[in-house]
C-alpha positions in Angstrom: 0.0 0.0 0.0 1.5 3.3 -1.2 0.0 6.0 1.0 0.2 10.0 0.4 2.6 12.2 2.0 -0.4 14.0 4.2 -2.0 10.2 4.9 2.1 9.5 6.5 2.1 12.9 8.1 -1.3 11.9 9.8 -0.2 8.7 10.8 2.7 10.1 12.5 0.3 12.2 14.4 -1.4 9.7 15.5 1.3 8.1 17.3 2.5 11.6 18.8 4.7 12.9 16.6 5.5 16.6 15.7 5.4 17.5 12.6 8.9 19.0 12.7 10.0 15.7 14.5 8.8 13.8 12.2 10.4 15.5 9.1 13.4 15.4 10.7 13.2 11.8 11.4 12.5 11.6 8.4 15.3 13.3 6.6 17.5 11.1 9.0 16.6 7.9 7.8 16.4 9.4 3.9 20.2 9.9 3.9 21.3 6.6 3.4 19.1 6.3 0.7 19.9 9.3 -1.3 23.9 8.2 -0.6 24.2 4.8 -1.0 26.3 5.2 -3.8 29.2 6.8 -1.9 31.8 5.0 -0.7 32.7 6.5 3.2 36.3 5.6 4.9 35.7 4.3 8.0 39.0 4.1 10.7 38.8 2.8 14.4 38.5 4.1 17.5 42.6 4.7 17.7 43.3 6.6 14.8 39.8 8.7 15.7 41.3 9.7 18.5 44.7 10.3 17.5 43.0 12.7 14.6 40.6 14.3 17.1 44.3 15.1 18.9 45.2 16.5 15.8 42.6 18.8 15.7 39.5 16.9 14.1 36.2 17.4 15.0 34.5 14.3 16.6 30.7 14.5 16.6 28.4 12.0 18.3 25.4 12.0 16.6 23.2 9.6 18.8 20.2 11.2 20.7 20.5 12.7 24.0 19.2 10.2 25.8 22.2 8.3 24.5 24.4 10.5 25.0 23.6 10.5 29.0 25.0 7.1 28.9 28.7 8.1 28.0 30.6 9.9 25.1 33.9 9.6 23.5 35.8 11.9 25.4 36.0 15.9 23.5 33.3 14.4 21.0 30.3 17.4 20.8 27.0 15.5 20.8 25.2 16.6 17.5 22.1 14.0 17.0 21.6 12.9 13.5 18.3 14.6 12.6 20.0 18.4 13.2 23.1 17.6 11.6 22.3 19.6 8.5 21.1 22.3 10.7 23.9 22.7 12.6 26.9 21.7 10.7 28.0 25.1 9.1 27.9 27.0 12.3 30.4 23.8 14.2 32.7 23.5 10.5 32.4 26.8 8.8 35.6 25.2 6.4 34.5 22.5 4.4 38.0 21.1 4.2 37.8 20.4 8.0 38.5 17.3 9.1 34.7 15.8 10.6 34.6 11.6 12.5 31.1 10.9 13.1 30.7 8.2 15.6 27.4 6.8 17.1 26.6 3.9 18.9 28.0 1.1 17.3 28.3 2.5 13.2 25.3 2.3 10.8 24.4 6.1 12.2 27.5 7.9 11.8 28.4 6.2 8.3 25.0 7.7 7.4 25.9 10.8 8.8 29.6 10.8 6.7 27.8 10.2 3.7 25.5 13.0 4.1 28.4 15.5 4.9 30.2 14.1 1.9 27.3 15.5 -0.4 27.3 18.5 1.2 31.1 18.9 0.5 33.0 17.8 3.4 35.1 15.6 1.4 37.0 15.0 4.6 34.2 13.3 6.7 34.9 9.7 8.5 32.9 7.0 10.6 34.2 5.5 13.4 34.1 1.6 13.1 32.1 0.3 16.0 31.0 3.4 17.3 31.1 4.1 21.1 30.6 0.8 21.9 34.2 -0.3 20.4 35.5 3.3 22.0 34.6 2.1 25.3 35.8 -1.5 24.8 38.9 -0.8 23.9 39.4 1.6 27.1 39.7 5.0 26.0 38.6 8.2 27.3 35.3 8.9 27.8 33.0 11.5 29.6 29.0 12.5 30.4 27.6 16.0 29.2 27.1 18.1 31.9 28.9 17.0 34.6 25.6 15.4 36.5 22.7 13.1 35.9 20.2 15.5 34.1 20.0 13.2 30.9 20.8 9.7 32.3 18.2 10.1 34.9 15.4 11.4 32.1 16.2 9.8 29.3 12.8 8.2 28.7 11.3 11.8 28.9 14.1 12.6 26.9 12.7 10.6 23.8 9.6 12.1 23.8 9.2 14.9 21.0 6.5 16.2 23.5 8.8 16.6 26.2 12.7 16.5 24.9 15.0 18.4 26.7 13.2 21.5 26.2 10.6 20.6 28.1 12.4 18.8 30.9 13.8 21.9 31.2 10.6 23.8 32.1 10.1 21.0 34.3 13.2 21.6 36.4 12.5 25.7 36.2 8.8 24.9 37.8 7.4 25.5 41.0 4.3 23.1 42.4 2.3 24.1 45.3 1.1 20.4 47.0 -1.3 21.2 49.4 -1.2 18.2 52.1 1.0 15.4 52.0 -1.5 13.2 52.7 -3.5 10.5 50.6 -3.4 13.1 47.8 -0.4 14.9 48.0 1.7 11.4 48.5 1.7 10.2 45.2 1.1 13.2 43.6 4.3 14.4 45.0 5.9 11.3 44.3 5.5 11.5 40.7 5.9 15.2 40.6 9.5 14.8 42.1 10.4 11.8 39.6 9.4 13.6 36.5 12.2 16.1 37.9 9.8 19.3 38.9 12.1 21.8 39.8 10.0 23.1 42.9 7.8 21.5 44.9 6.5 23.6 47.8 4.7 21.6 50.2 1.9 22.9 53.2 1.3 20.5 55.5 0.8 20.4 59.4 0.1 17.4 60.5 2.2 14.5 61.6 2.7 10.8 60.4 0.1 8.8 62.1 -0.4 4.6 61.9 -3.6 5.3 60.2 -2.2 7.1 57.3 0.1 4.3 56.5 -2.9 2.2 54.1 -3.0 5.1 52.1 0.2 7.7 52.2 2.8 6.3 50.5 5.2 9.4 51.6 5.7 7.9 54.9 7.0 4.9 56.4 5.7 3.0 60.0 9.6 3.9 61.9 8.3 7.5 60.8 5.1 7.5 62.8 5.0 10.6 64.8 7.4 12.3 62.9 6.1 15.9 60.9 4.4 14.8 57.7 6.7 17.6 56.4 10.3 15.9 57.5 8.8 12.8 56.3 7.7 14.0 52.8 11.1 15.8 52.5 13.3 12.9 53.4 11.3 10.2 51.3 11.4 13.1 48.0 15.0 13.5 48.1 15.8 10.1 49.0 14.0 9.4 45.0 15.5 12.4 43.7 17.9 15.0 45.0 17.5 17.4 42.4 14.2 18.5 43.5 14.2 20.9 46.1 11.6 20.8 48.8 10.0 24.2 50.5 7.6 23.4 53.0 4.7 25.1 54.9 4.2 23.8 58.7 1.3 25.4 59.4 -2.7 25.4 59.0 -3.9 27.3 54.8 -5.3 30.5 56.3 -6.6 33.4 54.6 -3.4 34.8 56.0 -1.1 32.7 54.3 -2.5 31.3 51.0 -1.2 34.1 48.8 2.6 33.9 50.6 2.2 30.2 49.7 1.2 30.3 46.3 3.8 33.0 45.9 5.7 32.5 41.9 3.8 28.7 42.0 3.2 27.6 38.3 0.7 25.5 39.6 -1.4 24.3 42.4 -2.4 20.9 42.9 -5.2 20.6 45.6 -4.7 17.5 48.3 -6.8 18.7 51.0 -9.0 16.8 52.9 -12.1 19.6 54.3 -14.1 22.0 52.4 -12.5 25.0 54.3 -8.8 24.9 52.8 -10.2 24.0 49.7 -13.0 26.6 48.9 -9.8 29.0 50.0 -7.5 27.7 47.5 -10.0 28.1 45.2 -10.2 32.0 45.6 -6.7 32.8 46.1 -6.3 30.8 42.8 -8.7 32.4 40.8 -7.2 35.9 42.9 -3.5 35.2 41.7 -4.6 33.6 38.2 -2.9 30.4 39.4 -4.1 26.8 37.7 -5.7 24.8 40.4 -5.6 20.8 40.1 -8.3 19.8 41.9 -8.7 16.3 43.3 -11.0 14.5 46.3 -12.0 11.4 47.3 -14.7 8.9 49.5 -14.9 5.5 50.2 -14.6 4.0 46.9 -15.2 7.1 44.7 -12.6 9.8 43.4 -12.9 13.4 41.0 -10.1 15.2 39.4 -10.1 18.3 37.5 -8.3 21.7 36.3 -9.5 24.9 37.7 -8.4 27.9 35.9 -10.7 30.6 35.7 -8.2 33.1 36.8 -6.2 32.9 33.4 -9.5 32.3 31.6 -11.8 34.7 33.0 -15.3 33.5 31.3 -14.4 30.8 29.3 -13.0 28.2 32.1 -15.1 27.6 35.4 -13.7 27.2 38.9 -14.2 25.1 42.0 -17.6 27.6 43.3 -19.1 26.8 39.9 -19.3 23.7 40.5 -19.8 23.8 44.3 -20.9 27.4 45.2 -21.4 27.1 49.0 -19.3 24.8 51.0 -21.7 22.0 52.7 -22.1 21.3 56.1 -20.0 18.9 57.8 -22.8 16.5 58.3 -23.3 16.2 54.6 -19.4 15.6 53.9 -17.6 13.2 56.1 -13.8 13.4 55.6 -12.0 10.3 54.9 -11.0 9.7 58.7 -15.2 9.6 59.2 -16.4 7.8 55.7 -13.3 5.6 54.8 -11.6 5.4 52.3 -9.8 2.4 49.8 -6.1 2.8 50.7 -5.7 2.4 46.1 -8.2 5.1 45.6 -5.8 8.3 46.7 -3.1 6.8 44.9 -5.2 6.9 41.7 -7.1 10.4 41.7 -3.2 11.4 43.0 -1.4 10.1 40.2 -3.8 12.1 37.4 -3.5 14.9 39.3 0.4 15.0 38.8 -0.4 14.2 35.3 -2.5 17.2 34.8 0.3 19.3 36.1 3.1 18.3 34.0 0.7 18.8 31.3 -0.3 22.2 32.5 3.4 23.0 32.7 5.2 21.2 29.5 1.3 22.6 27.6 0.6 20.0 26.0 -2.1 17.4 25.6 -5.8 18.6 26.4 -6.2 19.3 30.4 -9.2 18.7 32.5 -10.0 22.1 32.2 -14.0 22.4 32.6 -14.6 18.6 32.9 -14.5 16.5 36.0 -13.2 13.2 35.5 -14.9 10.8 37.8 -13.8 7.2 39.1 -15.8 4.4 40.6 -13.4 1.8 41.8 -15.8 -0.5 42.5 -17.2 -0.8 39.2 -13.8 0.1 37.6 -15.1 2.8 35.6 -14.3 6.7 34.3 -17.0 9.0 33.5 -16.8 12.9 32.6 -19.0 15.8 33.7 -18.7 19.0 31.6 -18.7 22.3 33.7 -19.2 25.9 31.9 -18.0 28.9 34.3 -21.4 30.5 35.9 -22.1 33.7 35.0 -23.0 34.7 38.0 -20.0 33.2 40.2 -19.4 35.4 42.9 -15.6 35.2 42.6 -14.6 34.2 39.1 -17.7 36.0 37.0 -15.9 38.5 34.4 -15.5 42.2 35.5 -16.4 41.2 39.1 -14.1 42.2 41.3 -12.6 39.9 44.0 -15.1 40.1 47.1 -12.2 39.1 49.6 -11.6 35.6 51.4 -14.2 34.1 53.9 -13.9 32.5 57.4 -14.6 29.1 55.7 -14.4 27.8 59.3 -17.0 29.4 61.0 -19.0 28.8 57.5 -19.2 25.6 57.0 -19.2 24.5 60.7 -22.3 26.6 61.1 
């Protein structure tokens, strides 16, 4: 079957490719084709490096993620698909004297042969790629002097993500609030994607009970601030994150110092009061608000972010605009809760938030995903803003924070 060039460019859609990725994969893989009929020298790892001594470029043309493995000592990583791009800028003189070397040689004889049509009549492969280089025992080093690209290499290979993104990754800041049944795995996940930031409110500490559920803390922990707890299991699965926390009770006196320079704000309360706050001083500050809950055997997630989208996004009032009384919504500690449950509402609410922050995909903004575990099923509610929301309406000003305390336990 011979399909069109838009039919191939759809398919490549389909399974999450850019455009620009994919020509460039594209043009990658076409070189050999369109150069078969040269005839490239290749020369082993010893003479490479004596010539790179001599003053020859050496250019690794594997992917990043590669790369993060170990290079050929001096060798500038250049992947194959930007070689083109970039070549002129690294050898201005087309008499220079280029090795390509990849992993193990089929890349970087391509990547000869497409330097050799464009006039570099002086371009090599390295026989047996790094793999040889390494075997026979010479020098070798990893970009960057630390473990950015070894320890995200699977993001790395996403043309969604790529090192451009786990970059905005790293530069973010994440507002958890609780690191409870919620905020555990949310956090966890968060922390492991490499989010630069995570800034953590939580006052409570590690009790027995929290064990079935909060996967932050550990049983020789019991007793100990949920705070020290979260901090120490976080770094312990990634010490690039750094952890800010908040040891005290949300009030309306500290909910804007906490959200202060947050990208986003991923909602792990357990009671209405902190989380009818958050909601305000989110849609206040024009902060994204990734809302989850949970009950017994039930759990919602969502994105609230009416503050950015003033009229066309709803927040948290819009869908609930009074907080209930607490006879009408137990907390987990009163209802129960299935120790799983948390750990999947959790888990898409970190999702939503690398989303939010890398912008891609389609977040849960106006629609509430909902999950029976019981019945293992998802179904999605569609919220529009209300027009007549008394803190997110357009052209209404902000009407200040209420004593959700005293509200909802009258």
């Amino acid at each position: 079957m011979v399909l069109s060039e838009r039919a191939k460019r759809s398919r490549g859609a389909a399974f999450g490719l850019r455009p620009s990725r994919i020509w460039a994969q594209r043009t990658a893989y076409r070189l050999l084709r369109d150069n078969a009929h040269m005839t490239v020298r290749e020369i082993s790892p010893q003479e490479a490096l004596q010539r790179q001594q001599a003053g020859a470029l050496l250019l690794d043309v594997r992917e990043p993620y590669e790369h993060a493995t170990g290079m050929a000592a001096g060798a500038i990583a250049l992947p194959l698909a930007e070689l083109l791009q970039r070549i002129a800028e690294l050898a201005p003189d087309k008499d220079a004297a280029i090795l390509a070397i990849c992993a193990h040689g089929p890349r970087s004889l391509r990547a000869a042969q497409a330097l050799q049509q464009r006039g570099y009549t002086h371009a090599v492969s390295v026989a047996g790629g790094t793999a040889r280089w390494v075997e026979e025992g010479l020098p070798t080093s990893k970009p960057g002097g630390d473990d950015f690209y070894d320890r995200y290499s699977r993001h790395l290979r996403l043309p969604e993500v790529g090192e451009v993104g786990q970059r905005k990754l790293e530069a973010a800041r994440v507002v958890v609030l609780g690191a409870g049944g919620l905020g555990s795995p949310a956090a966890f996940y968060l922390a492991a994607a490499g989010v630069g930031t995570l800034v953590i409110a939580d006052d409570d500490v590690v009790e027995r009970s929290n064990l079935q559920r909060q996967i932050l803390h550990t049983d020789d922990r019991v007793g100990m601030p949920k705070l020290h707890s979260a901090s120490r299991a976080l770094h312990a699965l990634n010490p690039r994150v750094d952890i800010e926390g908040l040891p005290e009770r949300v009030t309306s006196a500290n909910v804007e110092m906490l959200l202060e320079g947050a990208d986003v704000v991923l909602d792990g309360a357990d009671n209405f009061p902190v989380r009818y706050l958050l909601n305000d001083a989110c849609v206040k500050l024009a902060k994204p608000l990734v809302y989850g809950a949970v009950q017994r055997f039930q759990g919602q997630v969502g994105v609230f972010d009416a503050g950015r989208r003033r009229g066309s996004a709803p927040c948290y009032r819009c869908l609930f605009p009074q907080p209930p009384a607490p006879k009408d919504a137990p907390n987990c500690s009163e209802a129960g809760v299935l120790g799983v449950l948390p750990g999947v509402i959790g888990m898409l609410q970190a999702t939503e938030a690398i989303k939010l922050i890398l912008g891609i995909g389609e977040p849960l903004i106006g629609r509430v995903l909902m999950f029976d575990a019981l019945a293992m099923r998802f179904h999605e509610t569609h919220l529009a803003p209300d027009p007549e929301c008394p803190v997110c309406a357009p052209g209404r000003p902000f009407p200040g924070y209420v004593d959700y305390e005293r509200f909802c336990a009258g």
